[in-house]
C-alpha positions as CSV (number, residue, x, y, z in Angstrom):
1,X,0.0,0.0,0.0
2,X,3.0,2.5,0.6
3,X,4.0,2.0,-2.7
4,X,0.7,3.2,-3.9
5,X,0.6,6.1,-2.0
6,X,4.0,7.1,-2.4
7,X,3.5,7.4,-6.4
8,X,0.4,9.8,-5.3
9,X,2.6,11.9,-2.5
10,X,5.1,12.4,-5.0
11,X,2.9,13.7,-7.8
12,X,1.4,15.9,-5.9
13,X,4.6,17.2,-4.5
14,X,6.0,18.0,-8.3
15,X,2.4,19.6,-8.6
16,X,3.3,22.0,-5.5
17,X,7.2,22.8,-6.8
18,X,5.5,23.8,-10.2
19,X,3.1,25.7,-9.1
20,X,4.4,29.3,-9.5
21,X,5.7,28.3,-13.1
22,X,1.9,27.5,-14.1
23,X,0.9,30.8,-12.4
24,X,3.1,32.7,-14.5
25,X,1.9,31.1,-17.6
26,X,-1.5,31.4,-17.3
27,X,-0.7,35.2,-16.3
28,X,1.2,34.7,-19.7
29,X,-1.7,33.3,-21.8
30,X,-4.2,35.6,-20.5
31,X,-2.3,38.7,-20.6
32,X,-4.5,41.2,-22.5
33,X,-7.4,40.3,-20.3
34,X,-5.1,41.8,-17.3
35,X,-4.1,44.4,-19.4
36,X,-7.6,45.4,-20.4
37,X,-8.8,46.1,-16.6
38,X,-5.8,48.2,-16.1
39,X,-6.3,50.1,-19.4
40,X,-10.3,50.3,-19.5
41,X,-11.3,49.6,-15.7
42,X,-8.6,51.7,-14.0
43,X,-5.7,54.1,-15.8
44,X,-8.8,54.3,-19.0
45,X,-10.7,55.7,-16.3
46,X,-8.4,58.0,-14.6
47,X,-8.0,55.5,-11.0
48,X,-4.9,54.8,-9.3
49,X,-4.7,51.5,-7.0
50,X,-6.3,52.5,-4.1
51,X,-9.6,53.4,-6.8
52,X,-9.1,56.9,-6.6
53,X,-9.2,59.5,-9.3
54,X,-5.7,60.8,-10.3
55,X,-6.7,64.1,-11.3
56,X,-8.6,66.1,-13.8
57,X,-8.3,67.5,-17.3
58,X,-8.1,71.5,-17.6
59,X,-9.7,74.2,-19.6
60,X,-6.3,74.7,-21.2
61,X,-5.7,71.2,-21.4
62,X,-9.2,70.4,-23.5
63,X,-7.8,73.9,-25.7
64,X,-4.8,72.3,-26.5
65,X,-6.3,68.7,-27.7
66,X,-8.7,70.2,-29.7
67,X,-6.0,71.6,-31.9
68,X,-6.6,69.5,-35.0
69,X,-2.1,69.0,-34.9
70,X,-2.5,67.4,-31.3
71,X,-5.1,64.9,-32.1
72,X,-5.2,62.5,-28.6
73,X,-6.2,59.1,-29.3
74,X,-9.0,60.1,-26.5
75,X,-10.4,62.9,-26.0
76,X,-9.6,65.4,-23.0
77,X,-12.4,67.4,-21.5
78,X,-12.0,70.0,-19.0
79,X,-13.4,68.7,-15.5
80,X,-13.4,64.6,-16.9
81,X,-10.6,62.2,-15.1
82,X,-7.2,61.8,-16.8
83,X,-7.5,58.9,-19.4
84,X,-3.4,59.0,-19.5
85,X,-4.3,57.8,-23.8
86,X,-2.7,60.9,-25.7
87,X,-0.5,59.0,-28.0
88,X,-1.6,55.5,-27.1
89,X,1.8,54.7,-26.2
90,X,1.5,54.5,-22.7
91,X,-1.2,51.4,-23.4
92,X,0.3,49.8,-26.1
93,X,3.9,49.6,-24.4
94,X,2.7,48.0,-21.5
95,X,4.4,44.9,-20.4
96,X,4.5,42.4,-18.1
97,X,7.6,41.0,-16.0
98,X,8.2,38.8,-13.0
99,X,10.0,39.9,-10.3
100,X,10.5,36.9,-8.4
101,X,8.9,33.3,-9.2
102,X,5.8,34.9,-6.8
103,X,5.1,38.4,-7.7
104,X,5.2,40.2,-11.3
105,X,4.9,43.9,-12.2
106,X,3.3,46.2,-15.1
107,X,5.0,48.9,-17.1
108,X,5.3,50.3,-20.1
109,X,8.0,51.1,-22.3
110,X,6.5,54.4,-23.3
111,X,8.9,57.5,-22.9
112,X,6.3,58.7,-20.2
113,X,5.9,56.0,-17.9
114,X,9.2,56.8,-15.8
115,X,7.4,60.4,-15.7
116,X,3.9,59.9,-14.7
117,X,5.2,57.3,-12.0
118,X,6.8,59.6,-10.6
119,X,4.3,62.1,-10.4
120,X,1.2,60.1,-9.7
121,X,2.8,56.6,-7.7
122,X,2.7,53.8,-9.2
123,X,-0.3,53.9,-11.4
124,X,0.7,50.3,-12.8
125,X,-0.5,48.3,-9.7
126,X,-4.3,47.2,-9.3
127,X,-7.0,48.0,-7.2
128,X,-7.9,45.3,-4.7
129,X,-11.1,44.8,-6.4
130,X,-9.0,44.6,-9.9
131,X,-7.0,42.3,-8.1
132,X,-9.7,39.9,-6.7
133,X,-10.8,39.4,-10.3
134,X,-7.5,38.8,-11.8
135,X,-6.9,36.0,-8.9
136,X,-10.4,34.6,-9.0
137,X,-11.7,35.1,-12.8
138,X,-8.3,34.9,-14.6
139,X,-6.0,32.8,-12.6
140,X,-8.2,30.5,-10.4
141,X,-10.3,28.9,-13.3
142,X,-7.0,28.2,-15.7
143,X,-5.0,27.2,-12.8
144,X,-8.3,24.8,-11.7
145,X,-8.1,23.3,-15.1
146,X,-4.8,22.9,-14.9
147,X,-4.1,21.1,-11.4
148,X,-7.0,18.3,-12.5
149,X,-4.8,17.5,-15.7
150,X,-2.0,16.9,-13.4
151,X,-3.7,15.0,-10.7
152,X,-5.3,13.3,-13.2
153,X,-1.8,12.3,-14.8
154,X,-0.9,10.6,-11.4
């Protein structure tokens, strides 16, 4: 009976030490759907982490975009939250890189990311109810599909 058991203890134990490497995948695999809640749920909508708004588009700011040589990819409205989307750099630069086999980090290789980090925090991290849904609609359901391949393997 040991023998049988052993086989199971062991599977399960390569199952545990692999664990962070199929995290990262399936953060991997499903990265615009993270990207999209940062771009359209949060920094889209002018939120930092903590859900609040960031600031707040001027007068001269909405003068400025409406010059037909500016031409923001969104548009800029005096009293409506920053959509940080002039260019469109800022969005489509964004990457994804893991900073230890546990955590990971979002940035963007747009010239203004260094910038507007360091004037409005880091604007790349989630709010916890962002967060919730990247763990438990993104990441629980893959990695559930995932774990009953292996044990099912054993």
């Amino acid at each position: 009976m040991a023998a049988v058991v052993q086989k199971y203890l062991s599977g399960v134990r390569g199952i545990e030490n692999n664990l962070s490497n199929m995290i990262r995948q399936i953060l991997r695999d499903k990265w615009t759907q993270v990207f999209k809640i940062l771009t359209d749920e949060q920094l889209g909508l002018g939120l930092d982490a903590k859900g609040k708004v960031i600031g707040r588009y001027s007068k001269a700011t909405e003068s400025y975009a409406a010059d037909p040589d500016n031409r923001p990819r969104q548009p800029k409205i005096a009293g409506e939250p920053f959509n940080f989307e002039w260019t469109g750099g800022l969005f489509d630069e964004l990457y994804l890189t893991f900073d230890s086999k546990d955590s990971y980090t979002l940035f963007s290789y747009d010239a203004k990311a260094s910038f507007l980090k360091d004037t409005y925090g880091d604007i790349f991290d989630f709010t916890e109810a962002h967060n919730y849904r990247i763990n438990f609609e993104i990441i629980l359901p893959e990695l559930d599909k995932k774990l009953t391949q292996k044990l099912n393997l054993i």
